[in-house]
Structures are given as structure tokens and as C-alpha cells.
C-alpha positions as CSV (number, residue, x, y, z in Angstrom):
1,X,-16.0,21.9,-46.3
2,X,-13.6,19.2,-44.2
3,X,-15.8,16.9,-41.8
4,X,-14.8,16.8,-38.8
5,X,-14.8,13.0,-37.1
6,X,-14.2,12.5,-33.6
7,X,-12.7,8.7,-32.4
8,X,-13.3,7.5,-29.2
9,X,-10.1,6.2,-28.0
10,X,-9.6,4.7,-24.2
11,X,-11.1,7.2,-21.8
12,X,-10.9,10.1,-23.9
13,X,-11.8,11.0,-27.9
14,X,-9.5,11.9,-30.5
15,X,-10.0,14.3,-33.4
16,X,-9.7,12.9,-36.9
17,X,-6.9,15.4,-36.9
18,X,-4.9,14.0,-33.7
19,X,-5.3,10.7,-34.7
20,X,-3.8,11.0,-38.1
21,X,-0.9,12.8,-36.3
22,X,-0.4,9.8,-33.9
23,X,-0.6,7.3,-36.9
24,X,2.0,9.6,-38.6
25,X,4.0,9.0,-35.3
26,X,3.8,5.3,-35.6
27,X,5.1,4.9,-39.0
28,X,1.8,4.9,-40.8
29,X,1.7,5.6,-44.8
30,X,-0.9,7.4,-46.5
31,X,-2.0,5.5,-49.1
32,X,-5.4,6.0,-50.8
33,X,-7.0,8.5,-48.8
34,X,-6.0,5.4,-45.8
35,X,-3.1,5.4,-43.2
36,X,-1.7,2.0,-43.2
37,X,0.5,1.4,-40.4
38,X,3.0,-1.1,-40.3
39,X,2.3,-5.0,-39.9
40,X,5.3,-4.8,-37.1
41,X,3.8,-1.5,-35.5
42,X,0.4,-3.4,-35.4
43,X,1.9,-6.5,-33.7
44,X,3.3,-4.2,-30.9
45,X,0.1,-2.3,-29.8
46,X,-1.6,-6.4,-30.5
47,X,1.0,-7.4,-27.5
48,X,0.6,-4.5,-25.8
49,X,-3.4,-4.9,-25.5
50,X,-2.8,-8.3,-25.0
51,X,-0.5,-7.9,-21.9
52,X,-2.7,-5.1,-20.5
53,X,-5.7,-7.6,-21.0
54,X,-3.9,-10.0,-19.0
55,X,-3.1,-8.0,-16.0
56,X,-7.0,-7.2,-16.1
57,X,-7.6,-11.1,-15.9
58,X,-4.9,-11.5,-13.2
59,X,-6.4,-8.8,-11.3
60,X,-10.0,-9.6,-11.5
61,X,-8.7,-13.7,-10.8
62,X,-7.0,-12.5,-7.4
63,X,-9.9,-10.7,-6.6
64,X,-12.4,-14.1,-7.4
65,X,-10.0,-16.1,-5.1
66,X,-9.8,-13.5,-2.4
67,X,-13.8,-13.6,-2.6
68,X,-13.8,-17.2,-2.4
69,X,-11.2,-17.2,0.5
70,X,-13.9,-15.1,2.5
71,X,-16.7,-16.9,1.9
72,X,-15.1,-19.9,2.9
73,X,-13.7,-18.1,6.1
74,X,-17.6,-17.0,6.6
75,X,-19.1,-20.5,6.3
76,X,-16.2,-22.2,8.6
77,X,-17.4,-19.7,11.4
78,X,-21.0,-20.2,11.1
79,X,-20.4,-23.8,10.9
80,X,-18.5,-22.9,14.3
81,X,-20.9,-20.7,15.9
82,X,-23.8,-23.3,14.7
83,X,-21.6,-26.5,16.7
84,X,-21.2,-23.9,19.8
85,X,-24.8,-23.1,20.4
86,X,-25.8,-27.1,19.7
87,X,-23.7,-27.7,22.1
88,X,-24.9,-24.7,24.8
89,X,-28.0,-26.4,23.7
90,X,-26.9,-30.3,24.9
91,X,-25.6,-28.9,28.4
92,X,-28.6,-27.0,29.5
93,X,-31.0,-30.0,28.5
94,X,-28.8,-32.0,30.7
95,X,-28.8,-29.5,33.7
96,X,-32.2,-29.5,33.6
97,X,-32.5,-33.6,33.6
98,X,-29.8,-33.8,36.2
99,X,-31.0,-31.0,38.8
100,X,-34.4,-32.9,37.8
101,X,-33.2,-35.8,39.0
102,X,-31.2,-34.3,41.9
103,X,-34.8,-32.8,43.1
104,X,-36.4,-36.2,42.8
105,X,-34.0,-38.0,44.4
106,X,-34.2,-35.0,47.3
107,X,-37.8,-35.8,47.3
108,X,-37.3,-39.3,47.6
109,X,-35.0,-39.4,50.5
110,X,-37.3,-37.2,52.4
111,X,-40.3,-39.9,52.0
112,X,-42.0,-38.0,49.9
């Protein structure tokens, strides 16, 4: 009775059978109950995971940077927002002392 394997391959699984057809498509030799595939065939799909790696790094660095790019945009307006209201603060503390003033001085020149 054949076993039947399954290989899970990317987003989708393989039979045993579709597998050994692909190897058979790459060049692979059946040697000892084994399919060897080439050393060169191996070095291609090794560069080909390693470029598609890459662009997975490249992508997720863009992304950090595009992050960090907000966040600074985020703390540069609250720092903004924070100097604003300190200084709405400043100006109504000196209304008050200065139509404080004003009143007293009012006061004063009526004799009171």
C-alpha cells in the first residue's frame, strides 16, 4: 500500500506525488529511493529565497522609517501645541495683572 505524504510548501501543500514531479522538472536524479537535485539548481532557488527575503527586509525597513517619520511628525506638534497653550497661558496672566493694575490705578486717581 503507497503512503501518501503531503509537503507544505509556501501557501499551499504539495502531494508526495507533485513534488517529485517538480523535482523531476528541476533536474533532480533519483538515486536511492532520494531525488538529488543539482548543487547549481540548489544555488538558484538559495538566491532566489535570498532575494525574495531581501525585498521582505526592504519592505518592512521602509515601513520602520515611515513609522518613525510619524512619530516624530506627532511629537514635533505636540511639542507645538504644548508651546501655544504656555503661551495663551503667559498672555492671560498678564491681562489679568495689567487690567489689575489698570483698575487700581482707576481707583487711585479717583481718591479712593
Amino acid at each position: 500500500m503507497p503512503v501518501h505524504m503531503v509537503f507544505a510548501v509556501g501557501p499551499t501543500s504539495l502531494s508526495c506525488d507533485n513534488v517529485l514531479r517538480r523535482m523531476q522538472g528541476k533536474g533532480g536524479v533519483y538515486t536511492n529511493g532520494f531525488y538529488n537535485i543539482s548543487i547549481q539548481e540548489q544555488a538558484l532557488e538559495r538566491e532566489q529565497e535570498r532575494e525574495d527575503f531581501q525585498k521582505e527586509v526592504d519592505k518592512l525597513q521602509v515601513q520602520v522609517k515611515q513609522k518613525e517619520k510619524q512619530e516624530n511628525q506627532e511629537h514635533r506638534l505636540q511639542r507645538e501645541v504644548g508651546i501655544k497653550i504656555l503661551m495663551l497661558e503667559w498672555i492671560t496672566l498678564l491681562h489679568i495683572i495689567l487690567v489689575h493694575f489698570h483698575v487700581r490705578f482707576a481707583f487711585y486717581q479717583m481718591g479712593f
